[in-house]
C-alpha positions in Angstrom: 151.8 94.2 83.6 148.0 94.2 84.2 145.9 91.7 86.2 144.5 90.1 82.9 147.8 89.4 81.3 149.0 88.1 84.7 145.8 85.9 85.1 146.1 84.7 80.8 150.0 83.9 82.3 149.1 81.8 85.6 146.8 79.9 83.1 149.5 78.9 81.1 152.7 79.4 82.4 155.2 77.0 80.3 153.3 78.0 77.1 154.1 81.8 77.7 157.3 81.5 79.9 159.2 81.5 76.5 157.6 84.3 74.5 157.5 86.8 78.1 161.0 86.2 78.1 161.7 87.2 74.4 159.5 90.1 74.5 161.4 91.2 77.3 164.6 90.9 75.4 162.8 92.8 72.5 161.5 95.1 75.5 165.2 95.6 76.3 166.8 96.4 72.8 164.0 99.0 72.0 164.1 100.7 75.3 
């Protein structure tokens, strides 16, 4: 993960909690 989409993340954590965790899942099925 880069520094700019940590920074975009600590800006708004309980907005992208959520999606991180189902692109992570999507992250998981593809690789």
């Amino acid at each position: 993960m880069s520094n700019g989409n940590r920074m975009i993340t600590a800006a708004s954590d309980n907005e992208n909690r959520l999606g991180i965790a189902s692109w992570y899942y999507s992250a998981s099925l593809t690789f």
